[in-house]
C-alpha positions in Angstrom: 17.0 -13.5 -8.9 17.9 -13.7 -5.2 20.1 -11.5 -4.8 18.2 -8.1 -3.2 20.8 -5.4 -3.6 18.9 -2.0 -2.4 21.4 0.1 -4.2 19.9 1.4 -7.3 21.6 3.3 -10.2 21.6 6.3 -10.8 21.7 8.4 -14.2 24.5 9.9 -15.1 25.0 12.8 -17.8 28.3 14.3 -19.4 29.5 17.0 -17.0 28.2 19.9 -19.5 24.5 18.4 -18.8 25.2 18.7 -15.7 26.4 22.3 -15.1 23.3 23.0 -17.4 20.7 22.8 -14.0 19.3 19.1 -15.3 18.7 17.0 -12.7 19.7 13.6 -12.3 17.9 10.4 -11.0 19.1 9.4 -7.6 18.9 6.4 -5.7 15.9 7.6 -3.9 13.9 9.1 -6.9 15.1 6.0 -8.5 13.5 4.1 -5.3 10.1 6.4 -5.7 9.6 5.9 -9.4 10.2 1.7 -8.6 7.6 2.2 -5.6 4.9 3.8 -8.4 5.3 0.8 -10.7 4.6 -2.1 -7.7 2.0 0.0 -6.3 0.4 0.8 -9.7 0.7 -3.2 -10.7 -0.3 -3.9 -7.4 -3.6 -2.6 -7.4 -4.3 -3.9 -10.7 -3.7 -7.1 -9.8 -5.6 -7.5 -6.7 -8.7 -5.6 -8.5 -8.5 -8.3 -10.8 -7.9 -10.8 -8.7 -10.3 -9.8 -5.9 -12.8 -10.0 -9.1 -11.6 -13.4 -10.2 -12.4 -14.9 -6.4 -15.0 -13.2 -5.0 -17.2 -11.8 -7.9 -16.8 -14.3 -10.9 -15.7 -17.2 -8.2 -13.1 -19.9 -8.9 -15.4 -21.8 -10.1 -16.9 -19.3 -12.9 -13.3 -18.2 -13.6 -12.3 -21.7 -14.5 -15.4 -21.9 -16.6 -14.7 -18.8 -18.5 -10.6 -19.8 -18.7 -12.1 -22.7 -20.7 -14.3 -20.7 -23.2 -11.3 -18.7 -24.2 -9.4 -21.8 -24.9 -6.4 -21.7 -21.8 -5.2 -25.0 -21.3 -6.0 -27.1 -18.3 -8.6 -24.1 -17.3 -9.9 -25.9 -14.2 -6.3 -25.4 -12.7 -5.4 -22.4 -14.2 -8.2 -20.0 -13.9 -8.5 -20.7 -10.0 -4.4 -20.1 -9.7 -4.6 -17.1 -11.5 -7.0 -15.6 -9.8 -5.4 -16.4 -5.8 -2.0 -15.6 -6.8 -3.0 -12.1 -8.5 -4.9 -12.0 -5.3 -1.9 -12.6 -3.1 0.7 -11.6 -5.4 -0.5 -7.9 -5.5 -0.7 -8.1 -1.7 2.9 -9.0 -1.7 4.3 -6.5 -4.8 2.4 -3.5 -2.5 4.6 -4.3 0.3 7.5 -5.4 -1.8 7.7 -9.0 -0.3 9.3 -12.0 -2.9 9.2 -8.9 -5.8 11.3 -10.4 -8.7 10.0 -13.7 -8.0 6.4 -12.4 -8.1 6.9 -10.2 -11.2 8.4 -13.1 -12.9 5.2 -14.8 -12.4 3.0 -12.1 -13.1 5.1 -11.4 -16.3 4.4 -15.2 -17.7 1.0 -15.3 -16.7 0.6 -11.8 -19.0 2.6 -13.4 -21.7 0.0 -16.2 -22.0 -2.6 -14.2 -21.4 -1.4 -11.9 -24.8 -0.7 -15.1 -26.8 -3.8 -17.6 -25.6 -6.4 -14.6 -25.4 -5.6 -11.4 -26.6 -3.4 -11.4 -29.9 -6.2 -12.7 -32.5 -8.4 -8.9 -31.1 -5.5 -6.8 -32.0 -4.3 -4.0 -29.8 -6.8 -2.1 -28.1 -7.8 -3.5 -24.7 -11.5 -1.4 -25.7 -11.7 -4.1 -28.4 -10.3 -7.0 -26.1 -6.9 -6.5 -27.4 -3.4 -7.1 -25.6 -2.6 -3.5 -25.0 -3.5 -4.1 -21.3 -1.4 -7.2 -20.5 1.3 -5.9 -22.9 1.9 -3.1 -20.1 1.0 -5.3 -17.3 4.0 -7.8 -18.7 6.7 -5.1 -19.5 6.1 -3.1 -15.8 6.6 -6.9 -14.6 9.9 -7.8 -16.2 11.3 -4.2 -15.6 10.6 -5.0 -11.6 12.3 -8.3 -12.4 15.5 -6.4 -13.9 15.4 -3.9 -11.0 13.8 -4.8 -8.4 11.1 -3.4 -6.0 13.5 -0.5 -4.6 14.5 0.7 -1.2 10.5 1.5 -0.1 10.2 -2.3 0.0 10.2 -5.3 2.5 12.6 -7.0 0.4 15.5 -4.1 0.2 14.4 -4.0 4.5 15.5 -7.5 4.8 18.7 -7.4 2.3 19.7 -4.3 5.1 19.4 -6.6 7.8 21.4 -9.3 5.9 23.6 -7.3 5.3 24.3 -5.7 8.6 25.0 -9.3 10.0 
């Protein structure tokens, strides 16, 4: 997961596709769809997060961590809420990426377990369909990483220049 490689692949097709006019990912549509995903995550976590801190406070989050039964709520709720906070800051930009979708993808894991199974799908209803996407858009930045339109792949290029 430290490794930063701003290289992406690209899709490939039989050479009969090809000569058929389809077009074909390359690494900087590749880079542009990976740039939607962190941005889209992005936002939802610092809405959330933003809402966690300043709206709900830590203290109230905490609170309501412990009425949906998450363990050790006092610590959790409060460290949920700063690192969506600061981890969507730093998945806009494209700073720590894998590292912070990692966490992101745990913490949406739980969330679907501890909270949201027992309601069934539909976020409407309380559901996990919400954190389901929130978790899968998180591990496919972990597989991939957050692009070339990204801090990261900007330091990788410098590293690899030297």
């Amino acid at each position: 997961m430290t490794s930063l490689s701003t290289s992406q692949p690209t899709a490939t097709t039989s050479a009969a596709a090809g000569s058929s006019g389809r077009r074909t990912a390359t690494p900087s549509t590749t880079s542009l769809g990976l740039l939607v995903a962190r941005v889209a995550i992005a936002v939802v976590m610092i809405v959330h997060g933003a809402q966690k801190v300043f709206t709900f406070t830590l203290t109230g989050t905490a609170a309501s961590f412990g009425e949906m039964g998450v363990p050790a709520a006092d610590v959790a709720g409060p460290a949920l809420a700063i690192f969506e906070l600061v981890g969507g800051v730093l998945l806009l930009v494209g700073v720590g990426t894998r590292i912070v979708a990692a966490l992101n993808a745990a913490a949406m894991i739980g969330a679907l377990v501890i909270v949201h199974l027992a309601a069934g799908f539909f976020a409407s209803d309380g559901g996990y369909e919400l954190v389901l996407v929130l978790a899968a858009v998180s591990i496919a930045l972990v597989l991939t990483g957050p692009g070339a339109y990204s801090v990261d792949a900007v330091i990788a290029r410098r590293r690899a220049r030297r």
